[in-house]
matplotlib code that plots the C-alpha trace (Angstrom):
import matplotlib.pyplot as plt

x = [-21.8, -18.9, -15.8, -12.6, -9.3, -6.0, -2.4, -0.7, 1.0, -2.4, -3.0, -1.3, -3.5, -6.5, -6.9, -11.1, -11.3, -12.8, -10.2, -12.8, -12.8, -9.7, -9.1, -11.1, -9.7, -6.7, -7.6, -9.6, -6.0, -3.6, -6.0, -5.6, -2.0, -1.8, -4.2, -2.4, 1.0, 2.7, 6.4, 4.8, 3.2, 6.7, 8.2, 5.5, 6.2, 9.6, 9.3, 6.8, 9.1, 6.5, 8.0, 9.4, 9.1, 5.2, 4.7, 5.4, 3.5, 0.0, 1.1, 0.5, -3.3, -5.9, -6.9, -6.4, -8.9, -7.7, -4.0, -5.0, -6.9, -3.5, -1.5, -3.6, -3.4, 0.4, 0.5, -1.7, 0.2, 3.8, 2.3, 1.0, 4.3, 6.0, 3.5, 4.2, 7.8, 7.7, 6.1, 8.2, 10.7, 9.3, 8.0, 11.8, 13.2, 11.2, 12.4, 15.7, 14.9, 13.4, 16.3, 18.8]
y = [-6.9, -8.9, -7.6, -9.5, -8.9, -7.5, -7.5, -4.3, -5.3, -5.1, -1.1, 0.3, -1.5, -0.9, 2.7, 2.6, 1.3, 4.6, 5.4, 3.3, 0.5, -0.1, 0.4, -2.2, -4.7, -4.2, -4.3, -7.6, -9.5, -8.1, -9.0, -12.4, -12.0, -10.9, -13.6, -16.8, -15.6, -12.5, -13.7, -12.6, -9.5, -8.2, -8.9, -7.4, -4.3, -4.6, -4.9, -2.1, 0.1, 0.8, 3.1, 0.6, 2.9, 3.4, -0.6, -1.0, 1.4, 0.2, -3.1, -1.7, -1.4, -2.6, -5.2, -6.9, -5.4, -1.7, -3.1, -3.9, -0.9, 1.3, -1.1, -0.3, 3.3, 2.9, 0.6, 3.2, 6.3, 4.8, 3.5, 7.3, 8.7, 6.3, 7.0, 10.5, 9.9, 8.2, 10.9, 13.6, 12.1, 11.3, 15.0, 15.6, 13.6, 14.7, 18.3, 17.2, 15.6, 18.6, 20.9, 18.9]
z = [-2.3, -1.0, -1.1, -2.6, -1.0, -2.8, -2.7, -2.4, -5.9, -7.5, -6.4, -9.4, -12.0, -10.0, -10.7, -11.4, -7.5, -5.1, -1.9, 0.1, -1.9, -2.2, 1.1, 2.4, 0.1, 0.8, 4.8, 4.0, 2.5, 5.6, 8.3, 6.7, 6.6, 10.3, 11.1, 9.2, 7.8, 9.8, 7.9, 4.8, 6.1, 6.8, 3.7, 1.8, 3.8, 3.3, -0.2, -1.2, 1.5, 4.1, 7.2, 9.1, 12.4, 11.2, 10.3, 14.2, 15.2, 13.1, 15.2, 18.1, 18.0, 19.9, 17.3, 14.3, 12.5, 14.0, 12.9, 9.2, 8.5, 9.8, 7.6, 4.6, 4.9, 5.2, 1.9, 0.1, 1.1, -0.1, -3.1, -3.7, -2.9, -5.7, -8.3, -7.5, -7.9, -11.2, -12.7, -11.8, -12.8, -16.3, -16.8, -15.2, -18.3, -20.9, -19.7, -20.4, -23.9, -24.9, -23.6, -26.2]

ax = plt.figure().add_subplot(projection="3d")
ax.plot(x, y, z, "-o")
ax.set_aspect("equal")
plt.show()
């Protein structure tokens, strides 16, 4: 099976995709990025509000292929850490609903 690339943008919605999977995808789209549109890269790192210290530092592998699996892993992880986020701070406002 062929995999389809995706936009970090689409991780959210694509909750039924394995670690893997998604992974890959999203490996398949930035190597394409690094490849034909680096400009775009960066703002889509700026705007999902990857590391930039660790964005430079994925740059610096050996290849692009090595690059766009480190970006993906980046991309993944801060898109964890802001679904994490969102719901504590839901469970943190419902606390306070109920304490009223």
């Amino acid at each position: 099976m062929e995999l389809s690339p995706i936009e970090p943008g689409e991780i959210a919605r694509l909750n039924n995709l394995s670690y893997n999977e998604l992974h890959s995808r999203l490996k398949l789209f930035l190597r394409d990025l690094l490849e034909h549109d680096f400009e775009r890269l960066c703002a889509l790192m700026y705007r999902h509000d990857v590391s930039e210290i660790r964005f430079h530092e994925a740059l610096q592998r050996k290849t692009d292929d090595e690059r766009a699996a480190e970006i993906a892993t980046l991309v993944i992880e801060r898109e964890k850490q802001k679904i994490a986020t969102r719901t504590a701070y839901a469970k943190s406002k419902q606390q306070q609903i109920g304490d009223k």
